[in-house]
C-alpha positions in Angstrom: -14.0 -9.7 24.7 -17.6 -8.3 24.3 -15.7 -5.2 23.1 -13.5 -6.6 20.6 -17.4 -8.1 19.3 -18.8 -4.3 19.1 -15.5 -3.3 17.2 -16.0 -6.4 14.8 -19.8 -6.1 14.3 -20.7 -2.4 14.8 -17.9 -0.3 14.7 -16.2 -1.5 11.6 -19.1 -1.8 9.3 -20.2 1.8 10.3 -19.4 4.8 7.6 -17.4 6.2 11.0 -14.9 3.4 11.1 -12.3 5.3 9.5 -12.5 8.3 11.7 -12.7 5.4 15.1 -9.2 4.2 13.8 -7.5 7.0 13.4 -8.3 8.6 16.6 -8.5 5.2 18.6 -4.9 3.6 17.5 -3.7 7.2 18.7 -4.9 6.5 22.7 -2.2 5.4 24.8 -5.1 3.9 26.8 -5.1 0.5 26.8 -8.5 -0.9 25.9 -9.0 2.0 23.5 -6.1 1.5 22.1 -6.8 -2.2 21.4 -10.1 -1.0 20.0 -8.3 0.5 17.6 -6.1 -2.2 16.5 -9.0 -4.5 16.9 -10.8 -2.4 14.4 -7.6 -2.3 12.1 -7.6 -6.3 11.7 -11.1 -6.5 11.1 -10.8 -3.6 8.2 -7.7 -5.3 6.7 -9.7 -8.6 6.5 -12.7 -7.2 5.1 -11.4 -5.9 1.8 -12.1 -1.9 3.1 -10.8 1.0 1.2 -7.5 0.8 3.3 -4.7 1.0 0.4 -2.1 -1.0 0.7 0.1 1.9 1.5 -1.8 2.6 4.2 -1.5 -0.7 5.3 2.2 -1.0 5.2 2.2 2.9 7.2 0.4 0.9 9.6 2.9 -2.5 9.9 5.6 0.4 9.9 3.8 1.4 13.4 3.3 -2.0 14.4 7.1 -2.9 14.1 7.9 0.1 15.8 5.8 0.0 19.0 4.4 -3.3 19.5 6.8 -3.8 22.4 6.1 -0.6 24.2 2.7 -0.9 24.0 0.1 -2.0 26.6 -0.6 -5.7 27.6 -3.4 -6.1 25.7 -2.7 -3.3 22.8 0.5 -5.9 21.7 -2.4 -8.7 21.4 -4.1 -6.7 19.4 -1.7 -5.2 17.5 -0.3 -8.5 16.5 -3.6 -9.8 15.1 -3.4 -6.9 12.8 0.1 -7.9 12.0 -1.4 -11.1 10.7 -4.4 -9.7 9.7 -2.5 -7.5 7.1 -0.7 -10.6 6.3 -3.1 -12.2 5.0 -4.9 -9.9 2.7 -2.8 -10.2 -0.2 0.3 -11.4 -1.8 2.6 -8.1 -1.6 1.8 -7.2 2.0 2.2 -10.8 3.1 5.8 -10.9 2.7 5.9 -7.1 4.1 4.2 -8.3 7.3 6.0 -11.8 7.4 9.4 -9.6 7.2 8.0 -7.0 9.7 7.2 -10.0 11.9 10.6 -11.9 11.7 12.1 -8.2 12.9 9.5 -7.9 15.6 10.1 -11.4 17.0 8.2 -12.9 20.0 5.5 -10.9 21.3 5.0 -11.6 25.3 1.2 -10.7 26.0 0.3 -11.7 29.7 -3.0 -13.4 29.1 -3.7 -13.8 33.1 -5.1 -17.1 34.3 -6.7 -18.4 30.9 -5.4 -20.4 27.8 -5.2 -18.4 25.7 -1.8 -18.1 23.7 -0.6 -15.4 21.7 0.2 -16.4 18.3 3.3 -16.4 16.1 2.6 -14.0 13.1 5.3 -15.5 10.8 3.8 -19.0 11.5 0.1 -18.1 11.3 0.2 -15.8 7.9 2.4 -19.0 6.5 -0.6 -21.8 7.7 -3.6 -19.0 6.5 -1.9 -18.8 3.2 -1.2 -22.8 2.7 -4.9 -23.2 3.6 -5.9 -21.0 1.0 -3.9 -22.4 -1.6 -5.0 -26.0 -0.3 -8.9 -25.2 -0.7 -8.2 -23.1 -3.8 -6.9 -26.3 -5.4 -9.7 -28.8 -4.7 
């Protein structure tokens, strides 16, 4: 948790965030690797300079290893699913397709509440919210 903070509040408002997610999505290790991912939804909400082709290189690698990955890398790595999702209209329905393929995500989440959430679902409720406050 206080990790996933740094990455939110440090790492990806530094001028080295680019170089940190390139290297740290690389690591087959697996808070490092969720790092990196971490770091990949923040920059994807934030309006960075990621392109959007970028982005969809990066749903390309989701899709591909999100089940292989570590426990807690497949958290991550969904959140950027959704994160991506949500940034605009074009890679919405990339990531909401890329999602359908993927399918249920199993993260163990030990002895704690926490749930790990359906990208299709989640991308579908961010975007009727934002529609709903855009219209008041």
């Amino acid at each position: 948790m206080l990790a996933d903070v740094y990455v939110k509040d440090v790492v990806s408002k530094s001028p080295h965030a680019r170089s940190r997610l390139e290297k740290w999505v690389n690591l087959k290790h697996e808070w490092v690797g969720r790092a990196g991912w971490v770091l990949l939804a923040n920059l994807a909400m934030a309006e960075s300079d990621l392109t959007e082709t970028e982005l969809t290189g990066y749903l390309k690698r989701i899709e591909d290893e999100i089940h292989s990955a570590l426990n807690l890398t497949r958290d991550a790595m969904n959140s950027s699913l959704i994160a991506i999702g949500i940034r605009n209209p074009t890679l919405r329905k990339r990531a909401t397709a890329a999602a359908k393929r993927i399918g249920k995500v199993d993260v163990d989440h030990g002895d704690t509440g926490c749930k790990t959430p359906d990208a299709v679902a989640y991308i579908e409720k961010t975007w009727a919210r934002r529609k709903k406050l855009r219209s008041k």
